[in-house]
Phi, psi and omega in degrees: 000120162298109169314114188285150184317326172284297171326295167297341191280318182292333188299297157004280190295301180341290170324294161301330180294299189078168163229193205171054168251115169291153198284130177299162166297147176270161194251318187138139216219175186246153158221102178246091189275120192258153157268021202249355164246156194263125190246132165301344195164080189269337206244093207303158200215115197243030155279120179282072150219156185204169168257023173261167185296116196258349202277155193250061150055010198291342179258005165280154186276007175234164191222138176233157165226104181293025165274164169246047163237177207265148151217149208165203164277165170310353192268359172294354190263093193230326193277150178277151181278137208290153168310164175332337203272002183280013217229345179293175178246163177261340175230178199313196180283149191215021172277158182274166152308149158282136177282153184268181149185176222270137205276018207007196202286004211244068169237134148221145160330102160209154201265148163195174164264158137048287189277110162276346187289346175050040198078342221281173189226131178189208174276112205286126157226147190268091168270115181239137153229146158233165182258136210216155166256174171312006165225011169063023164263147198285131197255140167244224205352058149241185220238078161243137199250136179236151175192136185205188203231165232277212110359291207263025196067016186229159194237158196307177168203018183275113203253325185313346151238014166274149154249040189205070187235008182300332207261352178280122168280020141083235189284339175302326212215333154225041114087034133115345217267139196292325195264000184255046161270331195275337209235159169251003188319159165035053162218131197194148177229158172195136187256147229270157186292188177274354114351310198105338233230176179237173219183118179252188187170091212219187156213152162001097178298140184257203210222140167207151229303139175102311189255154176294150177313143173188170156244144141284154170222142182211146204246073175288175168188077213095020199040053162235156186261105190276337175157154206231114191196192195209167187222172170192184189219135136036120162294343174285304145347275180291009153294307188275023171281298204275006161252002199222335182250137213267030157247032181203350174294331172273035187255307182089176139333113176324145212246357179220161223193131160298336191301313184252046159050110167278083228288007179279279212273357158053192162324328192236078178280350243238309196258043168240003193279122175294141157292166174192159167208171182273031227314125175337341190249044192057013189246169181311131139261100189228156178184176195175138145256174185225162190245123177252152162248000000 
């Protein structure tokens, strides 16, 4: 696949730039691992050797995608979003708080509905969290806002209606390129139901050097910050998104790994990891709940 040119030069930079963030003290996290869904890859798996195709294509003029999820925009998300039971235990509650970790320099405010993709093309996904209290009953009207950065590692950078935007580091987090200068893509807050839960509606976060594949997250309320963290997903999984599906394969492979100590999610990475499935209509099922006290 030929890179267009503006794409290779922020990847570039992104690359040289690197990232170097340390992980904050943690306050306390969840792992709600579910069986009532068939999860492609609940269990981290730190064998680099796999049976996919690992190359990354960068010189073909055509593009195929041997994955078996679908690609494309969000309207491709025909399947409903699954009920409350993907998010139960088999036995009463038995979750941790959720860990903080650090929110990093690419946060700002921004409102949206559901669909956070702004049109953008990728691995279509379905993001559900629901919110819990220290009995594992569900809180509704808080505020969780999510944000990750695009395919190509770079994240939106239009600040001009937030009002909470002092902490974005600018070129640093969209590698200087005009339209996610321009853009709010794969940002969003939304309040949570008499459930717990919100519903997103995204795509695959692609990677870019030094961090592990992620989302951010954040749980207000009253304008208190109830916790501030990240999700990430199984190196086996993001090995096979980026060696096998064509909006990401000609990229390759993620250059940091939980495996190889991710300096956010460290050693105890396992209870930051989305659950994910495949949803009937070929696009991404990823969800997790998280717990405040």
């Amino acid at each position: 696949m030929t890179l267009k040119p503006e794409l290779y030069t922020r990847r570039k930079m992104l690359k040289t730039l690197g990232v170097s963030v340390a992980a904050v003290p943690m306050l306390a996290f969840l792992g709600c691992n579910s069986d009532t869904v068939s999860s492609t890859d609940t269990t981290s798996d730190t064998d680099t050797s796999t049976g996919t195709d690992t190359s990354t294509d960068t010189d073909d003029t055509t593009t195929t995608n041997d994955s078996d999820y679908v690609s494309g925009t969000t309207a491709l998300i025909t399947d409903d979003f699954p009920d409350d039971s993907i998010f139960e235990t088999s036995t009463a509650c038995v979750l941790a708080l959720t860990e903080a970790t650090t929110e990093g320099p690419c946060y700002f405010q921004a409102d949206s509905d559901e669909d956070i993709s702004d049109g953008l093309t990728g691995l279509p996904m379905m993001l559900c969290l629901q919110l819990i209290d220290s009995d594992c009953n569900p809180l509704a009207n808080y505020e969780i806002s999510v944000w990750h950065c695009d395919t190509s590692g770079i994240y939106s950078g239009d600040t001009s209606s937030s009002s909470d935007s002092s902490r974005f580091a600018g070129d640093f987090c969209t590698g200087g390129d005009a339209e996610a200068e321009a853009s709010t893509w794969y940002r969003g807050s939304l309040i949570t139901d008499s459930s717990g839960r919100v519903n997103f509606k995204t795509h695959f976060p692609g990677w870019y050097s030094g961090r592990t594949i992620h989302i951010h997250f954040k749980v207000a309320n009253n304008n208190n910050d109830y916790v501030i963290s990240q999700f990430c997903f199984t190196d086996a999984f993001a090995r096979e998104i980026c060696t096998t599906h064509s909006d990401y394969k000609s990229r390759g492979e993620q250059d940091t790994t939980l495996a190889s100590i991710d300096n956010v999610f460290g050693s105890d990475y396992e209870q930051f990891i989305l659950n994910t499935a495949q949803n009937s209509d070929g696009t991404l099922l990823a969800y997790h709940t998280i717990q405040i006290s």
